[in-house]
C-alpha positions in Angstrom: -19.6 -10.0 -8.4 -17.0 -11.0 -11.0 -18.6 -14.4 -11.8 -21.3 -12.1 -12.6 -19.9 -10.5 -14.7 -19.4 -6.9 -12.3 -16.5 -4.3 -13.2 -15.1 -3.8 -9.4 -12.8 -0.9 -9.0 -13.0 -0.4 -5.7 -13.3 -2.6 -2.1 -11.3 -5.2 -3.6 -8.6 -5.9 -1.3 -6.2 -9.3 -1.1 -9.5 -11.6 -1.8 -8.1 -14.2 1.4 -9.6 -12.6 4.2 -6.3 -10.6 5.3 -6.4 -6.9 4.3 -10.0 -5.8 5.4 -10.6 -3.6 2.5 -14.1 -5.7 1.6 -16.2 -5.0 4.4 -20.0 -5.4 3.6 -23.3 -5.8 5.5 -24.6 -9.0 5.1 -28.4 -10.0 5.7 -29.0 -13.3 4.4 -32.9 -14.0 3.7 -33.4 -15.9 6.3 -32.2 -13.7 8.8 -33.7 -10.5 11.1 -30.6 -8.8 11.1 -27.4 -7.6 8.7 -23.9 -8.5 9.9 -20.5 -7.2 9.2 -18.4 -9.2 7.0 -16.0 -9.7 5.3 -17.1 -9.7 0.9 -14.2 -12.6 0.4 -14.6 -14.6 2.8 -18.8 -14.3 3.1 -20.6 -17.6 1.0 -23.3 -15.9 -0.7 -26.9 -17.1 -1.0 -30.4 -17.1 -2.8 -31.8 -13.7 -0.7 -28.9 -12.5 0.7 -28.7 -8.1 0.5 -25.5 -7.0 0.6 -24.6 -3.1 1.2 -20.5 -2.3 1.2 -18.9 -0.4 3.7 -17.0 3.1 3.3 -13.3 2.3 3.7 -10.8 4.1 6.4 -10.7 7.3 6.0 -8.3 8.4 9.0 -4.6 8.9 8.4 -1.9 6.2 10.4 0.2 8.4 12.3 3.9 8.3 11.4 4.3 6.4 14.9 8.3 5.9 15.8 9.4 3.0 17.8 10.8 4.2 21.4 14.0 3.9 22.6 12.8 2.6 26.2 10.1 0.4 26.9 7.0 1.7 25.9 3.9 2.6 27.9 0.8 4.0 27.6 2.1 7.3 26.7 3.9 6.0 24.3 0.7 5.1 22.3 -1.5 8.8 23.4 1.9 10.6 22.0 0.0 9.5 18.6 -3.3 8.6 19.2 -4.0 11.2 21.9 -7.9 11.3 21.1 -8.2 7.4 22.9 -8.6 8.8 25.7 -11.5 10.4 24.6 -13.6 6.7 24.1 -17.0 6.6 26.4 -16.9 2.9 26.1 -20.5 3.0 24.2 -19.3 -0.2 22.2 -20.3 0.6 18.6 -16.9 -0.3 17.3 -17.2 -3.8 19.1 -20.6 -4.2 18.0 -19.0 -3.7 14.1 -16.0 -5.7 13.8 -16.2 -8.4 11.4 -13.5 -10.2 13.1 -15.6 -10.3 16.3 -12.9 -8.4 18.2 -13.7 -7.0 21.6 -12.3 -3.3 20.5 -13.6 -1.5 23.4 -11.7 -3.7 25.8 -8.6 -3.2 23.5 -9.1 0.3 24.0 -9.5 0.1 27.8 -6.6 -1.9 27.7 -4.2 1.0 26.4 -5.7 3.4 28.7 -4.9 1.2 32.0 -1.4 0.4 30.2 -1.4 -3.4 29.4 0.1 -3.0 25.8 0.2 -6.8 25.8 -3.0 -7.3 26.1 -3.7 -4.5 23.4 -1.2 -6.1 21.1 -3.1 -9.8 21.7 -6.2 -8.8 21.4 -5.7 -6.9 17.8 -3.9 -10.2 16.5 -6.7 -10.7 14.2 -7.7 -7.2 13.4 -7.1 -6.6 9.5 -7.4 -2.9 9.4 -10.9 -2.6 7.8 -11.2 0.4 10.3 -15.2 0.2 10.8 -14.2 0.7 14.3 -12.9 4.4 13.5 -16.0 5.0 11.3 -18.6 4.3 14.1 -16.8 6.0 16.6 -18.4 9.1 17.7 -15.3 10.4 19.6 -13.1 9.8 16.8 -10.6 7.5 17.9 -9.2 5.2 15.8 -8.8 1.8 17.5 -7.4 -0.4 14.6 -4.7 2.0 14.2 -3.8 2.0 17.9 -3.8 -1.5 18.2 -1.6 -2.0 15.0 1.0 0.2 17.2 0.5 -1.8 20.0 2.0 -4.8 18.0 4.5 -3.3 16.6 5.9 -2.2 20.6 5.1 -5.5 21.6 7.1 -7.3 18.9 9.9 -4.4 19.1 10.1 -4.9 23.0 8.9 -8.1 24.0 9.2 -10.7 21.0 8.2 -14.1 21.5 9.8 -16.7 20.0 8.0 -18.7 17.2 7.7 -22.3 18.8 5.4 -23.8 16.0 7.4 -22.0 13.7 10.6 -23.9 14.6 8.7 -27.4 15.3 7.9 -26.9 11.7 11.5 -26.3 10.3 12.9 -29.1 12.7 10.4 -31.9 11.3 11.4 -30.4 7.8 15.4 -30.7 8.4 14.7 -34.4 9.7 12.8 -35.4 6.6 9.0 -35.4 8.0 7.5 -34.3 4.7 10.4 -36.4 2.3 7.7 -38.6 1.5 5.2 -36.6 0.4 7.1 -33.9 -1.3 8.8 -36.4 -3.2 5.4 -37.5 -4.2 4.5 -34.1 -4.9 7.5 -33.8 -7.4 7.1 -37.4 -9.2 3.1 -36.4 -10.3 2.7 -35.4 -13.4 1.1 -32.0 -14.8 -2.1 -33.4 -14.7 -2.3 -35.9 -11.6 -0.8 -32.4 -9.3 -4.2 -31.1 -9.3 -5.3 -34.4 -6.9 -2.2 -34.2 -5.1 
């Protein structure tokens, strides 16, 4: 929209796909049906119709970390109304991550926070999931606390993380970085 020239004031988020404040329906023309998407990360084509989304309304609870091990209370102490989902799918069915929310959901309400906290890894908050759902919960929300219990609680140590910094102290990348660093202004843009 700003190659063409479009004033944006609003839905414009982190423009790399992270902060979910872009969501749109996509249908491009050669297709039946619209899909949710992401504006910044959607390539657009000759045809396409694109309709944006109404951003997250609900509130984030001021959700405190425990001092014992969470549960499933934990979570329903601030998102009581989960208990409330029917499991009629809508706010699976809109994800533009292609999460499973409903099984997120069903998740917290049999108590496996880890499996809450995995399966919202990739959720970035666009909270379409709250705005279809007719019994108001608020899945994104939930899940985001379910990540932060899981990394207060049970943290897991970084693995590739550390790989990384190991081949780094012993000189993996010398090479290239040194390359890196000997281009000049205008060769970097090849590097």
């Amino acid at each position: 929209m700003w190659h063409l020239g479009h004033t944006l004031l609003g839905k414009v988020g982190c423009l790399g796909g992270v902060c979910g404040a872009c969501t749109v329906m996509a249908r491009p023309s050669d297709q039946a049906l619209p899909k949710t998407a992401l504006a910044c990360q959607t390539m657009v084509s000759e045809g396409m119709e694109i309709s944006f989304l109404p951003s997250d309304a609900s509130k984030k609870a001021l959700a405190l970390l425990p001092e014992a091990a969470p549960s499933r209370d934990t979570l329903f102490q601030y998102y009581p109304e989960t208990r409330r989902c029917v499991a009629c799918q809508a706010c699976s069915s809109i994800c533009p991550q292609e999460i499973d929310v409903m099984a997120g959901v069903r998740d917290v309400l049999m108590g496996d926070l880890p499996a809450v906290a995995e399966r919202f890894d990739s959720c970035v908050m666009c909270g379409l999931c709250a705005a279809v759902c007719e019994s108001t919960v608020r899945p994104h929300r939930v899940g985001l606390y379910a990540r932060r219990l899981h990394g207060a609680f049970y943290p897991q140590t970084p693995s590739h993380l550390l790989d990384r910094i190991d081949e780094i102290s012993a000189g993996r990348y010398q090479a290239e970085w040194s390359d890196l660093m000997e281009a000049s202004s205008s060769d970097k843009g090849n590097v």
